[in-house]
ROTORZA-584798 format. One line per 5 residues: their letters; for each residue x, y, z of C-alpha. Coordinates in Angstrom, 1 decimal, padded with zeros to 4 digits. Each point is the difference from the previous one (the first is absolute). Layout:
N
A> X Y Z; ...
***
This chain:
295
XXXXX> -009.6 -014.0 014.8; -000.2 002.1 -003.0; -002.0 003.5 000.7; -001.9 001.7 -003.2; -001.9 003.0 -001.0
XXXXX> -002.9 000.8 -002.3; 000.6 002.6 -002.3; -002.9 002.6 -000.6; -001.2 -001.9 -002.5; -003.9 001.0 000.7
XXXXX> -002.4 002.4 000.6; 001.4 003.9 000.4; 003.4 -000.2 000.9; 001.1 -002.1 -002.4; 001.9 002.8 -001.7
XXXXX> 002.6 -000.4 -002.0; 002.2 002.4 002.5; -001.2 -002.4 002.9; 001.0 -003.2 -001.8; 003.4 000.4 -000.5
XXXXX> 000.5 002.2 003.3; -001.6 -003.4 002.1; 002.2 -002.1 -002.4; 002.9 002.2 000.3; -000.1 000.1 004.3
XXXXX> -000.9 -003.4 000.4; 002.8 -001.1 -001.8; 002.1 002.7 002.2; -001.7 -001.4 003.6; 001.6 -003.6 -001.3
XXXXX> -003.7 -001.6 -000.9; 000.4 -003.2 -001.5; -003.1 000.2 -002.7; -001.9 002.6 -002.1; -004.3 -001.6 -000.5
XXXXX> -002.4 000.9 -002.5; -003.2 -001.8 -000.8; -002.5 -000.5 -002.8; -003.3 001.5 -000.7; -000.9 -000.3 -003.5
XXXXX> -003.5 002.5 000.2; -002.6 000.7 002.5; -003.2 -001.6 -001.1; -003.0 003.4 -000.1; -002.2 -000.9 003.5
XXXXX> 002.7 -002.4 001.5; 000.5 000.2 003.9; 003.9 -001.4 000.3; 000.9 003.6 001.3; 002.0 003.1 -000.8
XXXXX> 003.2 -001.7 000.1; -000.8 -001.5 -003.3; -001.7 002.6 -001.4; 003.5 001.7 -002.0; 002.6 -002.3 -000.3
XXXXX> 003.6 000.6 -002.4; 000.9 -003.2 -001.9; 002.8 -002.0 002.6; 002.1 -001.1 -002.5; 000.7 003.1 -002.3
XXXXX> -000.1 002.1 004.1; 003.0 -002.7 001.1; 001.7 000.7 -003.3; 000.3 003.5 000.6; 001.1 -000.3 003.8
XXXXX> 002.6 -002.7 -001.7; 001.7 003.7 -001.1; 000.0 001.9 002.7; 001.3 -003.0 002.6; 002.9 -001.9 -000.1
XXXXX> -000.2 -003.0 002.5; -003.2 -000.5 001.3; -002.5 -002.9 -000.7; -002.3 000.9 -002.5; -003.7 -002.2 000.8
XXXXX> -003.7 -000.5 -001.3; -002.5 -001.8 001.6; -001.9 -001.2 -002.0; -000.4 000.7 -003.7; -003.6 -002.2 -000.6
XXXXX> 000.6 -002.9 -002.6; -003.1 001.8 -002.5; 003.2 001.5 -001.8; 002.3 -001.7 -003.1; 002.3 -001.8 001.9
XXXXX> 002.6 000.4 -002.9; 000.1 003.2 000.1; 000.1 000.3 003.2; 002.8 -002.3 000.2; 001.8 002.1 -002.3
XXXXX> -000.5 003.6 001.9; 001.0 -001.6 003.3; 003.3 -001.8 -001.9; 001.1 003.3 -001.0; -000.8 002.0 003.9
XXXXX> 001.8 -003.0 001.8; 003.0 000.5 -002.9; -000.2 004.5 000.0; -000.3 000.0 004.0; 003.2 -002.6 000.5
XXXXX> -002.5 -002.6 001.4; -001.9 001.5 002.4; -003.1 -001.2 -000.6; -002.7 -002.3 001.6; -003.4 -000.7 -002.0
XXXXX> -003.6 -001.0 002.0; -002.3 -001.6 -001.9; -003.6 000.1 000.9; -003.1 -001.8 -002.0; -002.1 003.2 000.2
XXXXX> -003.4 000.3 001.9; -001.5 002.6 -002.3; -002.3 -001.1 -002.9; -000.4 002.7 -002.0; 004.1 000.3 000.3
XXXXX> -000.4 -003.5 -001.7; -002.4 001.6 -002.8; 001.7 003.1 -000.3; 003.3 -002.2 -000.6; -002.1 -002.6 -002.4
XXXXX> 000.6 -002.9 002.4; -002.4 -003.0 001.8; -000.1 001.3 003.5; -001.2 -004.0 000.4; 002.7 -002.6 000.4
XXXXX> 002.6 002.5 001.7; 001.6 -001.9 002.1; 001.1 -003.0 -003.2; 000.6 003.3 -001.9; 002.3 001.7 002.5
XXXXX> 002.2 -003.3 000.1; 000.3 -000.1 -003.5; 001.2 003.6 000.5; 002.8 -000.7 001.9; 001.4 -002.5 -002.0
XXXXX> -000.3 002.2 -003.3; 002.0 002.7 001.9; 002.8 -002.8 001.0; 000.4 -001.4 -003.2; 000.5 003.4 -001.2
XXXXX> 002.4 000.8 002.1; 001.7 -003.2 000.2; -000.3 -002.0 -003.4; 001.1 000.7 -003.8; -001.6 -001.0 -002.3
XXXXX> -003.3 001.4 002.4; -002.7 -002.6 -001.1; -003.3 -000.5 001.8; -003.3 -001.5 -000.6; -002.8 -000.1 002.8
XXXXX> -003.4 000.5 000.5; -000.2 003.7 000.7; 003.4 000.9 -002.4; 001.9 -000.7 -002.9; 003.6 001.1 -000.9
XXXXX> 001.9 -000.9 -003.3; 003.6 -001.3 000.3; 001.6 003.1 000.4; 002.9 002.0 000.9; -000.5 002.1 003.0
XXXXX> 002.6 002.5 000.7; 001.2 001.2 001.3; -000.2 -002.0 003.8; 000.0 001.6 003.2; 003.4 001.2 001.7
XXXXX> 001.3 -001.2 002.5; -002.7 -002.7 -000.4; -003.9 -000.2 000.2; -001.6 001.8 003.0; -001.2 -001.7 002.8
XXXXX> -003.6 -000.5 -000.5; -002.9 000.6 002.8; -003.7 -001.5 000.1; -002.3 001.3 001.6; -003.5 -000.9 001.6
XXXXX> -001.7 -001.3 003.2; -002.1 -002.7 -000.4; 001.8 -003.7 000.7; 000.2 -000.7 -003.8; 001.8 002.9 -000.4
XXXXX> 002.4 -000.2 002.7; 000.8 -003.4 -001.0; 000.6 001.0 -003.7; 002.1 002.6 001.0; 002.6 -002.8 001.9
XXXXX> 000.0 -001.8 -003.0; 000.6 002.2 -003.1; 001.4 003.3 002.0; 003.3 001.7 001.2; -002.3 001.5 003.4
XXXXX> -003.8 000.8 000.8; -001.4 003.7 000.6; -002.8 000.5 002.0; -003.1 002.3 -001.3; -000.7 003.4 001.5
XXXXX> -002.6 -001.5 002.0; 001.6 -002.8 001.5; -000.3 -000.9 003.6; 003.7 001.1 001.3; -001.1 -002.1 003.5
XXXXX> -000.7 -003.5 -002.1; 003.4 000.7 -001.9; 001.6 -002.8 001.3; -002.4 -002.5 -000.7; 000.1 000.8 -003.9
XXXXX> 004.4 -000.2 000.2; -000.7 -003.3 002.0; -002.1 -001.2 -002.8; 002.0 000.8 -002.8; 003.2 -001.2 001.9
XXXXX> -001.7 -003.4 000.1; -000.9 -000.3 -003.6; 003.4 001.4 -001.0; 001.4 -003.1 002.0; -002.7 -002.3 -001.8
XXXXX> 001.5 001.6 -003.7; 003.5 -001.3 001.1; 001.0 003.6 000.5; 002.0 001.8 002.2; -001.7 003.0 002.2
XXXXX> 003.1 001.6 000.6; 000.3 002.1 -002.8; -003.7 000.2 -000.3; -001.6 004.0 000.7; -003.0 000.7 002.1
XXXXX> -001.0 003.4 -000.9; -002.1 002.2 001.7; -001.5 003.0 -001.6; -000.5 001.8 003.0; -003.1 002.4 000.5
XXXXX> 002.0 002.5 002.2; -002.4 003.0 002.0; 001.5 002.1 002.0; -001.8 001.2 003.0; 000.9 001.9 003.4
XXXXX> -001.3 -002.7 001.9; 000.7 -004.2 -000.8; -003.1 -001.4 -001.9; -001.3 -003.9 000.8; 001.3 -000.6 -003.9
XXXXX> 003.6 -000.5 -000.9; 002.0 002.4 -001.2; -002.5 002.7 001.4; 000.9 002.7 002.4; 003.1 001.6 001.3
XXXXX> 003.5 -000.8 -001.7; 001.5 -001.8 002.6; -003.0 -002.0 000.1; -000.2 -001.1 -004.0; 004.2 -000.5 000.4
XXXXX> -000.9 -002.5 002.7; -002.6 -001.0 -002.0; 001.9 -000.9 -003.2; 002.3 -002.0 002.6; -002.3 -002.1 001.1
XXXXX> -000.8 -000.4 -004.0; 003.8 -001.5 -000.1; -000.7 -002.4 002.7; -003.5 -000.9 -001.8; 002.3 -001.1 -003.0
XXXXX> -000.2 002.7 -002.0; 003.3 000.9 -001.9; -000.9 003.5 -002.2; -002.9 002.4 001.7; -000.7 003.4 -002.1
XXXXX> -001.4 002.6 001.4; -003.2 001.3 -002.2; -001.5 003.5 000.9; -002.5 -000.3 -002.8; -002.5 -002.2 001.6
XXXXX> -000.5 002.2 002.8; -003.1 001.6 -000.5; 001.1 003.1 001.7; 003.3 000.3 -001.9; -001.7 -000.4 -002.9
XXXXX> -002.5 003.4 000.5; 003.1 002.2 000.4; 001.0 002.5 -002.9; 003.4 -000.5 -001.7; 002.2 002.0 002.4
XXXXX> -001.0 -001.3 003.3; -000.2 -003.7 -001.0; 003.7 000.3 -001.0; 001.3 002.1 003.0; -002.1 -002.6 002.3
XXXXX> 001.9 -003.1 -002.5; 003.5 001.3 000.6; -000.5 000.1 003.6; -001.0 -004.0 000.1; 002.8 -000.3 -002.4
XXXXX> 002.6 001.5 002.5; -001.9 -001.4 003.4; -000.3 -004.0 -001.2; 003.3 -000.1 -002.2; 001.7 -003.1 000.5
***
């Protein structure tokens, strides 16, 4: 199983002295991944909660950390499918090529209208736009001349250079109702769960997907089941996985590998009570996890 960390992406800590010294250790302690997520704004009266409310830009924080690290995995999950996907195609071609291939790229369909206003995008018809999406971002990557005409996006024959090295990342979808699951065994390199997934009904989501992969012709093995893992640390074990002692959310993330899960991250910034720390405590409080569930 590969073991990640979210960076300090949000909220106070997410210094720039903190993001490179979590980068920096994590890499040290032998972590397989570096996260980051996407939060475009923070709509004036919204109630999605203070983990949202100051968020750095994931691809521009994972091109930074690309310079101070060396060997470990550089991940987003997700950037939401409201952006250019040529453009986006482009910055990710040139991380994946400056980091050495280190990079794996979630992509979400948003759940934020005024994100999709904001952005000038039709939050209706996400889920036909977010398929479209993907395939702009392969042919990017993958085809020359690029040359695409759809219902949501247009792109000239062009050259588009130039591609990712060692090759294109692997690309996640996210989401967790059936339609999403399913569209995620047919167009994706893995699946990443939400922040408020179920960890206890994990299984029946891989089981899901594994089916319609094996419906698509294609071949699980190579398939990733990622979990973004809401991780709380608290003196005594919590009925939630992942909450409660260390040895307790290290024997929970194992029963995660026997669930089917093949990548779990451990993500600090969705614990409300992490989150209400100042700057210094959160990251002494971080670099303890980060020593106590290294893999």
């Amino acid at each position: 199983m590969r073991i990640g960390f979210a960076v300090p992406q949000s909220g106070a800590w997410a210094t720039p002295d903190n993001l490179r010294r979590v980068a920096v250790r994590a890499e040290e302690l032998g972590y397989h991944d570096l996260w980051t997520f996407q939060r475009l704004l923070y709509p004036v009266g919204h109630e999605m909660g203070p983990t949202y409310r100051s968020v750095h830009d994931p691809v521009v924080t994972l091109a930074h950390l690309s310079g101070v690290t060396g060997r470990i995995g550089l991940a987003v999950a997700v950037i939401n499918a409201y952006v250019q996907p040529v453009v986006l195609a482009k910055q990710l071609a040139t991380l994946q090529t400056l980091s050495g291939g280190r990079l794996t790229a979630g992509i979400g369909l948003g759940w934020v209208p005024e994100e999709f206003t904001a952005a000038g995008v039709a939050f209706e018809g996400r889920g036909r736009r977010g398929e479209e999406f993907v395939e702009v971002l392969r042919k990017a990557w993958n085809d020359d001349p690029v040359e695409h005409e759809g219902d949501f996006y247009r792109v000239p024959a062009s050259h588009l250079d130039p591609k990712p090295e060692p090759g294109p990342p692997p690309i996640l979808l996210g989401g967790t109702a059936e339609v999403a699951l399913r569209r995620a065994a047919r167009l994706a390199d893995g699946w990443v769960s939400s922040s408020r997934e179920d960890l206890t009904a994990i299984a029946e989501r891989i089981k899901l997907i594994k089916a319609e992969l094996a419906a698509s012709g294609r071949d699980a093995a190579g398939f990733r089941f990622v979990c973004r893992g809401v991780t709380r640390v608290r003196p005594e074990p919590g009925e939630r996985p992942l909450t409660g002692p260390y040895d307790k959310i290290r024997a929970d993330v194992d029963a995660l590998a026997a669930a089917g899960v093949t990548d779990v991250f451990h993500d600090l910034s969705f614990d409300q009570e992490f989150v209400g720390l100042d700057a210094g405590e959160a990251a002494r409080r971080a670099e303890e996890a980060l020593e106590a569930l290294a893999p």
